[in-house]
N, C-alpha and C positions, 0 to 999 in steps of 0.2 A: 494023305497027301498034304503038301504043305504051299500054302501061295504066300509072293513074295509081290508087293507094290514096286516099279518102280518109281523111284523119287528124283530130286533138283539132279542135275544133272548126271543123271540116267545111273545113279547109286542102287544097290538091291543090300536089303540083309538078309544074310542066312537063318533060317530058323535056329535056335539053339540045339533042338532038340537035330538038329544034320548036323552041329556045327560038334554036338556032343558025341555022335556017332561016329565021326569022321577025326576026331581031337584037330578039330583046326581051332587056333587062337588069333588071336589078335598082332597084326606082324605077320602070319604066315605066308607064301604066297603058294597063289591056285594058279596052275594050266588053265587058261579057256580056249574054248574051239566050239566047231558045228558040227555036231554028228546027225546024219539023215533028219535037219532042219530044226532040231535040238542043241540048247544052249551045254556044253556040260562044262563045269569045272573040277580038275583033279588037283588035290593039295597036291605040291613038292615039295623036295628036299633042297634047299636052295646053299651051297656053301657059300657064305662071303668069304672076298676075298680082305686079308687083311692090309689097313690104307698105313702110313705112315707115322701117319698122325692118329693112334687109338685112343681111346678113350682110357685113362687112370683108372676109372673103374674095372674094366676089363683086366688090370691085374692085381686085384682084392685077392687075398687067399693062396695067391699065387705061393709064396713062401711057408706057409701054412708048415709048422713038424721041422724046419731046418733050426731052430733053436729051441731051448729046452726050457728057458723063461724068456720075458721084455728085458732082464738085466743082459744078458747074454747076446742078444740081438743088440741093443745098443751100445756093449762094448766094442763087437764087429763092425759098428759102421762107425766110431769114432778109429778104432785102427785103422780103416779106408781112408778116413777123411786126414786122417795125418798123412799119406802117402802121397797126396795130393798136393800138399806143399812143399 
C-alpha cells in the first residue's frame, strides 16, 4: 500500500512505483471521481485539439525523406521563393 500526504493546496503525488505501473507521465491527464466514498483516478486518453497558432516545433521532422540531401532541399525552396515575385 502506498500513502500519499496531502500538501499547500490540496496537491497529492503519485507514488512512482503507481505512476510506473500505470505509465502515467508528466502532462498526462487522470479522470477523478467517488466510487463507494473512495477518491479513484483513471489516466485518459485526451486528444488535443489543434489551435491556430501551433507551435514550430510541432513540425520538426515533418518533411523528413522528401529530399535526398540539404542541396536538393534548398534548391526547392529558392525555386519557390522566385515564384513569389
Amino acid at each position: 500500500m502506498s500513502y500519499v500526504q496531502v500538501k499547500q493546496k490540496y496537491q497529492i503525488t503519485i507514488p512512482a512505483i503507481l505512476r510506473n505501473q500505470l505509465g502515467i507521465h508528466e502532462g498526462d491527464t487522470l479522470d477523478a471521481r467517488i466510487e463507494q466514498g473512495h477518491i479513484v483516478f483513471t489516466p485518459q486518453e485526451i486528444i488535443k485539439k489543434e489551435t491556430k497558432k501551433s507551435k514550430l516545433s510541432s513540425y520538426l521532422g515533418a518533411g523528413k525523406g522528401l529530399f535526398s540531401s540539404p542541396e536538393e532541399a534548398n534548391n526547392f525552396i529558392r525555386k519557390e521563393r522566385e515564384l513569389w515575385d
